[in-house]
C-alpha positions as CSV (number, residue, x, y, z in Angstrom):
1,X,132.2,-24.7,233.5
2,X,131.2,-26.1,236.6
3,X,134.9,-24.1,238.2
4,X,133.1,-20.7,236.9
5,X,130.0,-21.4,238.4
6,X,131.4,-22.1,241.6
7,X,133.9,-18.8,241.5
8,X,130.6,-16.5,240.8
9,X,128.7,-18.2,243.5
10,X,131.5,-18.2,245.8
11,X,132.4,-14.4,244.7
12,X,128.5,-13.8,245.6
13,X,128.8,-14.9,248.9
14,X,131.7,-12.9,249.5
15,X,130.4,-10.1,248.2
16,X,126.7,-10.1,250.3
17,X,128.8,-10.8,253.6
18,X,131.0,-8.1,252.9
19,X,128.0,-5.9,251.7
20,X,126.5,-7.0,255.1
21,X,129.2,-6.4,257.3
22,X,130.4,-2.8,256.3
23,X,126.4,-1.6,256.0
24,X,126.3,-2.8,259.7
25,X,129.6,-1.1,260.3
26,X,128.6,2.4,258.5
27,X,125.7,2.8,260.4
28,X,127.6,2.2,263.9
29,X,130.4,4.6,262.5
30,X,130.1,8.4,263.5
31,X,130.1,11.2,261.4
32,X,133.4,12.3,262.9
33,X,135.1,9.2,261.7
34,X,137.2,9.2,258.1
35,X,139.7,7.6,255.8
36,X,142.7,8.8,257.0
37,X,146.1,9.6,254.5
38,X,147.6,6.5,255.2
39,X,144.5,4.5,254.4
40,X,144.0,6.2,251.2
41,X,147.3,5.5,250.4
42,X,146.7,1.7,251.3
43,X,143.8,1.5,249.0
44,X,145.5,3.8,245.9
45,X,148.7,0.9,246.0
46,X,145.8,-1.5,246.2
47,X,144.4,-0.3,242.6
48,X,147.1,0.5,241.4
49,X,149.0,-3.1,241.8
50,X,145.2,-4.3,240.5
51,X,145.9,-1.9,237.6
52,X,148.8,-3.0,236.7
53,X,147.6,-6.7,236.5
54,X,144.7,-5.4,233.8
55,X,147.7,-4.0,232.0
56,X,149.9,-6.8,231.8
57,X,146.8,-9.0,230.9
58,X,147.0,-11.1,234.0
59,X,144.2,-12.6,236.0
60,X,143.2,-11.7,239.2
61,X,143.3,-13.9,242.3
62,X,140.2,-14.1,244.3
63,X,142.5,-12.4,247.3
64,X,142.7,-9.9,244.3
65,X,139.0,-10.0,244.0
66,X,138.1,-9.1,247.7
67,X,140.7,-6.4,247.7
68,X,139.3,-4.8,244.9
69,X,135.4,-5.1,246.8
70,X,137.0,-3.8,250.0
71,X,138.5,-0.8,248.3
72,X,134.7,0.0,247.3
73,X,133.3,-0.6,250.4
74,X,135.7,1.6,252.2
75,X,135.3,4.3,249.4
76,X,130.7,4.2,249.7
77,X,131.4,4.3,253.7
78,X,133.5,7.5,253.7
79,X,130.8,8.8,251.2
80,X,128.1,7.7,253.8
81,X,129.8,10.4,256.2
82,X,131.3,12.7,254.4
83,X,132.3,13.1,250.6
84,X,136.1,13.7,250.3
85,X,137.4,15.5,247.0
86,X,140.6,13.2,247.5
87,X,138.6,9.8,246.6
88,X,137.2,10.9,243.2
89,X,141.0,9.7,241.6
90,X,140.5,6.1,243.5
91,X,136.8,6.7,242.2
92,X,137.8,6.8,238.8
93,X,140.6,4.0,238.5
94,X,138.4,1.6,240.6
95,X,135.6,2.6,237.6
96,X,138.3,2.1,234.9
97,X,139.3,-1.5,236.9
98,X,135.7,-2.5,236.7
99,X,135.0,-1.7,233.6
100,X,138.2,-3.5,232.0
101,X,137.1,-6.7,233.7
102,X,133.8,-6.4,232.2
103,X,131.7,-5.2,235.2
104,X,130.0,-3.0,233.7
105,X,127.1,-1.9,236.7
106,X,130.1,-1.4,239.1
107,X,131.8,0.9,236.6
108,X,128.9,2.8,236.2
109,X,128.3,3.6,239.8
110,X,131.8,4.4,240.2
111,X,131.9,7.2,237.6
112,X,128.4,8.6,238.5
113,X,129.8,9.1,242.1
114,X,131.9,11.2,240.6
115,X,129.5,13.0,238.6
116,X,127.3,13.5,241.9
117,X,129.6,14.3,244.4
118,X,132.9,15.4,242.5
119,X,131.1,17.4,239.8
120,X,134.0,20.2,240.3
121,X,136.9,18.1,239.7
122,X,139.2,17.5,236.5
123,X,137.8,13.9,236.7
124,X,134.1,14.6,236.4
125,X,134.2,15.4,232.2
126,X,136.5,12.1,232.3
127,X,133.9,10.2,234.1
128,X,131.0,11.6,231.9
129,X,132.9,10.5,228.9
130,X,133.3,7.1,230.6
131,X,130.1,6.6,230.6
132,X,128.9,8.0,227.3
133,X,131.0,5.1,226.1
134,X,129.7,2.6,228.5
135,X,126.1,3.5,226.7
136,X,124.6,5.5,229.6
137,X,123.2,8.7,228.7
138,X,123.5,11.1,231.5
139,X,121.8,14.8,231.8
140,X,123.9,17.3,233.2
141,X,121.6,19.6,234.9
142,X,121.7,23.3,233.1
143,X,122.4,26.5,235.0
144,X,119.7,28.6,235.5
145,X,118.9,31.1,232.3
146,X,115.7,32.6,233.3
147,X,116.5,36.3,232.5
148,X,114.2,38.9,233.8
């Protein structure tokens, strides 16, 4: 017990200095800057190798861990400058990664990013249904049928 507690509040602190750090870093960034191919690339064998892991019903290591929060972190800062159409798949199986191990808030914002920002995309009605079945009820806003 006292291993777990001291894993979450170690995770914590990695988590808030990592929050801290790439907040201070998206703000210096410019709007020209991006996630190049090569770093998308990087961060899809990232979840997929983490995917993999969920499938074969290992644990994660906490270098695991902070791989998986620095694929996030990379993903919000591109969306701080510019949404990229090519991030709603790492979107989604970062979303499905979360929400096999449990975390259920991360999930969530994972798939509503796609909803928000990817609404045209084959992986929005995939997301919705995500979270439909994580209990969050979400209202798709209706075209406009005012009729003259």
């Amino acid at each position: 017990m006292k291993k777990l507690l001291l894993f979450v509040v170690l995770a914590i602190f990695v988590i808030s200095s990592i929050t801290a750090n790439s907040t201070l870093a998206a703000k210096k960034s410019s709007k020209k800057s991006s996630i190049n191919a090569a770093q998308i690339q990087e961060m899809s064998d990232t979840v997929d190798k983490l995917t993999a892991k969920i499938y074969a019903g290992s644990l994660f290591s906490p270098e695991d861990n902070v791989n998986l929060i620095n694929v996030k972190i990379k993903l919000d800062n591109q969306m701080l400058i510019s949404p990229d159409p090519t991030l709603a798949p790492l979107y989604y199986k970062a979303g499905n990664l979360y929400k096999a191990r449990e975390y259920k808030n991360e999930a969530i914002d994972c798939y509503q990013t796609i909803l928000e920002n990817f609404g045209e995309t084959a992986l929005a009605p995939k997301a919705l249904k995500e979270l439909n079945s994580l209990g969050v009820k979400v209202n798709m806003p209706q075209p406009n049928t005012i009729t003259p």
